[in-house]
Residue, then its C-alpha position, 0 to 999 in steps of 0.5 A: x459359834x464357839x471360840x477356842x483359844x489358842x495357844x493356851x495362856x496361863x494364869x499362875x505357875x501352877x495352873x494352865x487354862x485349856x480352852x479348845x476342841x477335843x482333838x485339839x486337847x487330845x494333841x496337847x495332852x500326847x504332847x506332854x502338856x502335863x509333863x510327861x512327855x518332853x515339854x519339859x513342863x509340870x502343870x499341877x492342875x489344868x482347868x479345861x473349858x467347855x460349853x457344856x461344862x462339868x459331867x452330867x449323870x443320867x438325871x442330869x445331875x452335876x457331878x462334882x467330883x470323879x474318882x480317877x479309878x471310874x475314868x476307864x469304866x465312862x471311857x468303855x460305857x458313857x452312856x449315862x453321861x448327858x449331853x452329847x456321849x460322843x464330845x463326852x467320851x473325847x473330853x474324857x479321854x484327854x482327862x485320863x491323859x492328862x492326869x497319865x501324864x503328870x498333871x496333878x488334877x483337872x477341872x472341866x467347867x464352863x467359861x462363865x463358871x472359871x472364878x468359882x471353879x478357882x477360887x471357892x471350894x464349891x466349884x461349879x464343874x467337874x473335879x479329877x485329881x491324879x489319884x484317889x488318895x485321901x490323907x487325915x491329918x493334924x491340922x496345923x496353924x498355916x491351915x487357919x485360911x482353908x480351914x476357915x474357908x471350908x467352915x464357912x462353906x459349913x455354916x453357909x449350907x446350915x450343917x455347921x453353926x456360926x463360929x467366930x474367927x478365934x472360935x475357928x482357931x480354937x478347932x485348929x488345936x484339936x483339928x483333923x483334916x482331910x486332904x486329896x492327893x495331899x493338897x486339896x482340903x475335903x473335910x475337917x472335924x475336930x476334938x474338944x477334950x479340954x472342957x471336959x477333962x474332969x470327965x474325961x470326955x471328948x466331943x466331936x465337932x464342926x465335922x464337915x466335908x464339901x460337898x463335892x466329895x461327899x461319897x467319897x467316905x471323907x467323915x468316915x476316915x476322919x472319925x477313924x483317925x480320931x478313934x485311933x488317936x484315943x485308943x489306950x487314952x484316958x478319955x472314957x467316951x467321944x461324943x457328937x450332938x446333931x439335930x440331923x437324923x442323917x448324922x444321927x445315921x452316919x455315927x451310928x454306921x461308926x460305932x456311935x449309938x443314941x443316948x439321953x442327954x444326961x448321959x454325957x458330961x454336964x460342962x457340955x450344958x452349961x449355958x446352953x439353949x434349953x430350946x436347942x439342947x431339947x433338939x438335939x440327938x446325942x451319939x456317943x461311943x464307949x471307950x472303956x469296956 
């Protein structure tokens, strides 16, 4: 038999924990519990607890991240939802609530998933945030603990290479980061012009997004931002080296095409693995015409 609490307790000033029955949910919702109505409150994200915890596709698969703008189709067609449509379909419905009414971003996860839901940008259960808004900015220094965070994210599930707390830094100067609905960092690139001034070349690196938003085009709107930053530059062409054919893909959908090692800046090789470099897929984008 399953517990609810009630009322619900809060964590933080920002956050409220809602554990309970739809029905029980719906009423918190209509209440005005996101600050909508005349509770006077102003809840910036509500974690909703549930056994079943986050959605599920019809390969019942996790999904980690919901785009708001499909909450109405899975209202109206939930049928390739897992796990009992019906509680389903009333989960979801106090989520669109929720977010129509003020609060900033909902989470459903299971009771025992709570900690990683909160505290690690994996999250174990389904993520809504008030809308779909992807911003690409400047990183800047107050950035460093997310930024260092979502690097190591990179590094645990092998797309990013092990860098060190003053090499993380360094990404910070010609860092760009993906934020959802302003606050929540998605993805972070950077661009490294520096050590390739003499050629008037810029690498792109540590292009990263969580895995939670991935579909959500995170990588393609960083690498725009950074091509309309260098429009009428001095640099004559961005380049990016992977050993994944899938990046090799995603460069070449944005413009990018595959070329010889030789064929970029030799500061890039200095010291370098030859094992590695031998590895390596160069993809490289023409500035000048």
């Amino acid at each position: 038999m399953t517990r609810y609490l009630s009322p619900p307790f809060k964590i933080e000033a920002a956050t409220i924990i809602l554990m309970g029955p739809p029905h029980w949910l719906g009423r918190f919702a209509l209440g005005g519990g996101g600050g909508g109505g005349g509770g006077g409150f102003r809840f910036g994200r509500v974690v909703i607890l549930d056994p079943q915890g986050g959605l599920q596709d019809s390969h019942g698969r996790g999904i980690s991240y919901l785009n708001p703008n499909r909450l109405p189709t899975l209202l109206h067609s939930p049928n390739d939802l897992m796990g009992g449509v019906q509680e389903r379909r009333a989960l979801i419905s106090v989520v669109q609530q929720l977010l129509g009414s003020g609060v900033g971003s909902v989470s459903l996860c299971r009771l025992e998933d709570l900690a990683s839901e909160l505290f690690t940008y994996g999250g174990c259960g389904t993520f809504f945030s008030e809308r779909h808004y992807c911003r690409i900015r400047r990183l800047r220094f107050d950035d460093f603990p997310q930024v260092a965070a979502i690097i190591r994210r990179g590094e645990e599930e092998k797309y990013l290479l092990p860098r060190n707390e003053p090499e993380v830094m360094a990404l910070l100067i010609g860092g760009y980061g993906a934020f959802i609905d302003g606050q929540h960092l998605a993805g972070v690139c950077s661009l490294l012009t520096e050590p390739y001034r003499k050629d008037r070349a810029g690498e792109i690196v540590s292009l990263y997004a969580l895995t939670r938003f991935k579909g959500e085009g995170i990588g393609g709107q960083l690498i725009q931002r950074i091509g309309q930053d260098v429009a009428g530059s001095k640099l004559r062409y961005l380049f990016a080296c992977t050993r994944r054919k899938r990046v090799v893909g995603f460069f070449a959908r944005h413009g990018f095409h595959e070329t010889h090692t030789q064929n970029i800046t030799d500061a890039k090789w200095r010291h370098y693995d030859a094992k590695r470099k031998d590895a390596l897929h160069v993809m490289k984008l023409d500035l000048e015409v």
